[in-house]
N, C-alpha and C positions, 0 to 999 in steps of 0.2 A: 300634449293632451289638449288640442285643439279642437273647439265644435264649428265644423263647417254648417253654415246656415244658408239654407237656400231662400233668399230674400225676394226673388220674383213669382214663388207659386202661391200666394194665397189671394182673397180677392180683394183685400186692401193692401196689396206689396206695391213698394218695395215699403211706403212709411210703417205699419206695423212693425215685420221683421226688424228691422232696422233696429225700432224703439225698444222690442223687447230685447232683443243682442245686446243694446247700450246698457240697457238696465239689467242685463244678467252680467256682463264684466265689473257694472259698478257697483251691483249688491255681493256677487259671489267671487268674483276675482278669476269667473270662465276667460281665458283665451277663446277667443271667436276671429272664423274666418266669414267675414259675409263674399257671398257666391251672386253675383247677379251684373245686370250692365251696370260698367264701371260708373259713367257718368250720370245715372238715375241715382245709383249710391252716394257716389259723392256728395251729390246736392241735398239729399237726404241728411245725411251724417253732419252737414255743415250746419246743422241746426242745433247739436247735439257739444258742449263741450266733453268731449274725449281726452281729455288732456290725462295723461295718465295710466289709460286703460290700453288694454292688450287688445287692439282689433285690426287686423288684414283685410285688405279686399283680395277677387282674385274675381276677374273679369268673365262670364259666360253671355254668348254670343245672341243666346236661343230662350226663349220659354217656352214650356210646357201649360198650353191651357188647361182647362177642366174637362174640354171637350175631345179633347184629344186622346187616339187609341192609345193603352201601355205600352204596345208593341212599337206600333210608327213611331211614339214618342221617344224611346227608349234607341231604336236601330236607326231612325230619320236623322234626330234632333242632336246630334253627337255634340254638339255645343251648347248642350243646355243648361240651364242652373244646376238642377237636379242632378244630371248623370256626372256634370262634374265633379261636384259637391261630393259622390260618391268616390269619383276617381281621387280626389284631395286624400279621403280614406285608406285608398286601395295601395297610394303613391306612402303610404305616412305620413302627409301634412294633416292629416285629421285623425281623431280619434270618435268621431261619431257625427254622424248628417241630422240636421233637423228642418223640416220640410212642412209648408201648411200649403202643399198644391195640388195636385192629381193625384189621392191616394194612390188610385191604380199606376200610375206610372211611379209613383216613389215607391211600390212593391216592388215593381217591374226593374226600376233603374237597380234599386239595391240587388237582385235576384242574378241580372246581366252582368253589373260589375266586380261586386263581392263573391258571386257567388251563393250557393246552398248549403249549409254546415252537413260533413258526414252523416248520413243518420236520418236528413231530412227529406223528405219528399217535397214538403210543399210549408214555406214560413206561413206563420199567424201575426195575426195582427191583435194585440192584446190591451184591455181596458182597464183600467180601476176604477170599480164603483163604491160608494161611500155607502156603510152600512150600520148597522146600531153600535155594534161591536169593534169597529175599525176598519177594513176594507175587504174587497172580494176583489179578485183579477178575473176577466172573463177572457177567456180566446178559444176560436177565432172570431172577430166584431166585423166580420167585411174582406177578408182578404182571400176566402177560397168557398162558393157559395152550393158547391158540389164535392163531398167529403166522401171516402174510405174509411173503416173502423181505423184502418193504422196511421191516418192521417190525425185524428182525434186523439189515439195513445201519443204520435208526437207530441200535439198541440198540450198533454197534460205532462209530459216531462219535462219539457220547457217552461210550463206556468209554474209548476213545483220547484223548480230551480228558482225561479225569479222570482216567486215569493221568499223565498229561504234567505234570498242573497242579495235583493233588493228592500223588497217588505220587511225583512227581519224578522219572519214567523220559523219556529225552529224545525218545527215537523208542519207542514201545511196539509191543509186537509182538502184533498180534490175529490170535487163529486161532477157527474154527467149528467148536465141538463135535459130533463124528461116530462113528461106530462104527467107525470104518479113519481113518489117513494119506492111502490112494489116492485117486486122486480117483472113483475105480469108486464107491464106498461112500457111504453116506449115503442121504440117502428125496429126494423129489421137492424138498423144503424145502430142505432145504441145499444138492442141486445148485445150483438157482434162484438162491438166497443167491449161496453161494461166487463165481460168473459178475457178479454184482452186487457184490461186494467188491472183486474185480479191479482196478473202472474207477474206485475211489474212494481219496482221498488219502490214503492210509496205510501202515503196514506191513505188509499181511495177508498172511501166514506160509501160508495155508490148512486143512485138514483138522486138526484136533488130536483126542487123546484124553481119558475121563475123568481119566486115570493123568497126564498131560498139565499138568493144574490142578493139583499138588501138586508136580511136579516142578523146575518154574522155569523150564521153555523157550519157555515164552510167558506175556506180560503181563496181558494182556486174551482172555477167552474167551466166546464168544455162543451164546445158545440161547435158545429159545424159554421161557417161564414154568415151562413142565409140567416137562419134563424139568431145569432148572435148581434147581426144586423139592427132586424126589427127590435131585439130587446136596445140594444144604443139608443135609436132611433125613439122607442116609446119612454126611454126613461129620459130623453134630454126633453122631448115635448112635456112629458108631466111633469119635470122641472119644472119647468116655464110655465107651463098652465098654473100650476100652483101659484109659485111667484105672483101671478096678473088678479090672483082671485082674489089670495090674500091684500095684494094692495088694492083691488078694489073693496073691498071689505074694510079696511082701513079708514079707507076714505067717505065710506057711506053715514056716519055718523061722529058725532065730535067725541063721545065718550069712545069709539074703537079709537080713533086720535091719541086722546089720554092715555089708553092701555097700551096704545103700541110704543107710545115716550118714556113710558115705565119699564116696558121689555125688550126695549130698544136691542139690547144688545143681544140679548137671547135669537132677537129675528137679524144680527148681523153673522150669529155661530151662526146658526143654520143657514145662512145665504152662502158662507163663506166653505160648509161644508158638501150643498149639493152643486158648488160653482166650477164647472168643468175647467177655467183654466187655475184652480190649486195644484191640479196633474199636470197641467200641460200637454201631453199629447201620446197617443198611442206607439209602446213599443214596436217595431219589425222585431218578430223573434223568427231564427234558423237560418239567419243569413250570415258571414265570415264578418261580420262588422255591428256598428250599433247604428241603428237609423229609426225615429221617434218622427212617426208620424200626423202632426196635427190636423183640428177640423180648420177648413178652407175658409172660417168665418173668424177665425183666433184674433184674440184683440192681444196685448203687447205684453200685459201678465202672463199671457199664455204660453206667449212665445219665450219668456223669460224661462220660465219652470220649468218648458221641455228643457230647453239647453240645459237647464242647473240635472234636471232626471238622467239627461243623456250624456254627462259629463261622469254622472254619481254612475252609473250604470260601466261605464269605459274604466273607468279606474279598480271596478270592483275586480275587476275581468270575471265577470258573468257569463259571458261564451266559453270560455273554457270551462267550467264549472257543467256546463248544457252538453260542452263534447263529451268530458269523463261522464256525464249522465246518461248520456245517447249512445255514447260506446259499449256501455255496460248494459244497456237493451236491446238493442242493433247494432254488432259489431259490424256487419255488412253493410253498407249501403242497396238503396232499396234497385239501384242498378247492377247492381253487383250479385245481388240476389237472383235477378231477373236473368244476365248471363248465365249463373252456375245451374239454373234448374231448367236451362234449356236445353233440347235433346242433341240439340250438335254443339253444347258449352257455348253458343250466342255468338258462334263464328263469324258466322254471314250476317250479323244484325250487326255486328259491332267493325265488320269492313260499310 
């Protein structure tokens, strides 16, 4: 039950990965394999007493920048941190990849090497966000920015699984991110959707808001890539704007000084609860494996927590949990479907 760590894609690798590897074998007693050039690692890790702790290297030739396509990266770069990292997986030297590099190619690589679990048309990329009440899972956050209503029914049978069996919620409650409650509202997508959510084994609540995801009245919230994006994107910025105001505000007078020394701790919960690496990094869900993709800025907490997430996640066996889930909504796969409804049974598409 080893977490292969791809230590060359973030923009401080290899020293971050490294540091949070070091400190997830020493706080949680993860096995880790760090994946990157051998001799960047070494010198790295020689800083680190390890004496003790479970950690492999395993030498990859190639990285994967930021700029770089999924595709070239994934079919070019056959030596790269990343697709090895997966292949470590595919081989059973690993039990889960943890990646702070080219989203799109750590989509891409898992999709190429693992494969697509039965059932799935297209993986999601899934977020936890902190809310009054304990937390919300958003998916898709970036990973498919052009959706199908049944691409959306996947993305909520897999977040209902993984809150159940990660999160610990015992009936989760998934609702479809809309611009109303009513059911009037919403675009041609989520009508589609929502009517398709109905007839499928869950809790689905219906229509939700952006305001919704922060609040706690629903567990699980779906949406398409695009728009999933921008919400990430506008809640890590008003994070931070927050953050800068209040310490400006802090600092504008002695008596806010006083008050902030008095509630000191109150202002360290709430740092510590909207602070993106207490997660650590975004699930891949619908792939044959477990791959936790982090932001490309991850400082070394971050990279600690995915590995501890992706370890808790591999052990739970949450993929199988998501097959018997997916099996029992889509017995067929969505090629499989496409064969049998074609007028010559998908002869000639399938030579």
């Amino acid at each position: 039950m080893r977490v292969a760590v791809d230590v060359m894609g973030g923009d401080n690798a290899p020293q971050v990965e490294v540091e949070g590897a070091v400190a997830a074998a020493r706080e949680f007693g993860v096995p880790v394999t760090l994946v990157g050039d051998l001799e960047r690692v070494k010198a790295e890790l020689a800083r680190y007493n390890i004496s003790g702790l479970d950690i492999d290297l395993w030498h990859a030739s190639e990285v994967v920048g930021m700029h770089d396509s999924a595709s070239d990266a994934v079919r070019k770069k056959k030596d790269s941190s990343i697709r090895v990292a997966y292949e470590l997986v595919k081989d059973g030297k690993a039990c889960a990849v943890v990646s702070a590099g080219n989203s799109g190619a750590t989509m891409a690589a898992g999709m190429f090497v693992m494969k697509r679990m039965k059932g799935i048309d297209r993986p999601g990329i899934a977020q936890i966000f902190p809310t009054l009440h304990g937390k919300t899972l958003v998916l898709d956050v970036g990973g498919n920015v052009d959706c199908k209503p049944i691409h959306l029914v996947q993305f909520a049978l897999m977040g209902e699984v993984y809150a159940r069996f990660v999160m610990g919620i015992p009936s989760p409650r998934v609702g479809l991110l809309s611009n109303g409650e009513e059911d009037s509202k919403g675009n041609e997508l989520t009508r589609e959707t929502s009517i398709l959510l109905r007839e499928q084994p869950i809790n689905y609540v219906g229509y939700v808001e952006g305001r919704d995801i922060f609040n706690g009245t629903v567990d699980v919230v779906v949406t398409d890539g695009f728009v999933g994006n921008v919400v990430l994107k506008v809640s890590e910025g008003l994070a931070e704007a927050v953050g800068k105001m209040l310490k400006a505000e802090i600092k504008s007078s002695l008596l806010s000084q006083i008050g902030y020394l008095l509630s000191r701790k109150a202002f360290n919960n709430f740092k510590k609860t909207v602070d993106y690496a207490e997660y650590g990094g975004a699930p891949l869900l619908g792939i044959n494996g477990v791959g936790m993709i982090c932001h490309g800025g991850s400082n070394p907490k971050a990279i600690k927590n995915a590995i501890r997430f992706a370890h808790d996640y591999a052990l739970k066996g949450v993929n199988n949990r998501m097959a018997e889930k997916l099996d029992e909504s889509f017995p067929t796969s969505a090629r499989e479907r496409e064969v049998a409804q074609a007028p010559d049974g998908g002869k000639e598409r399938v030579a």
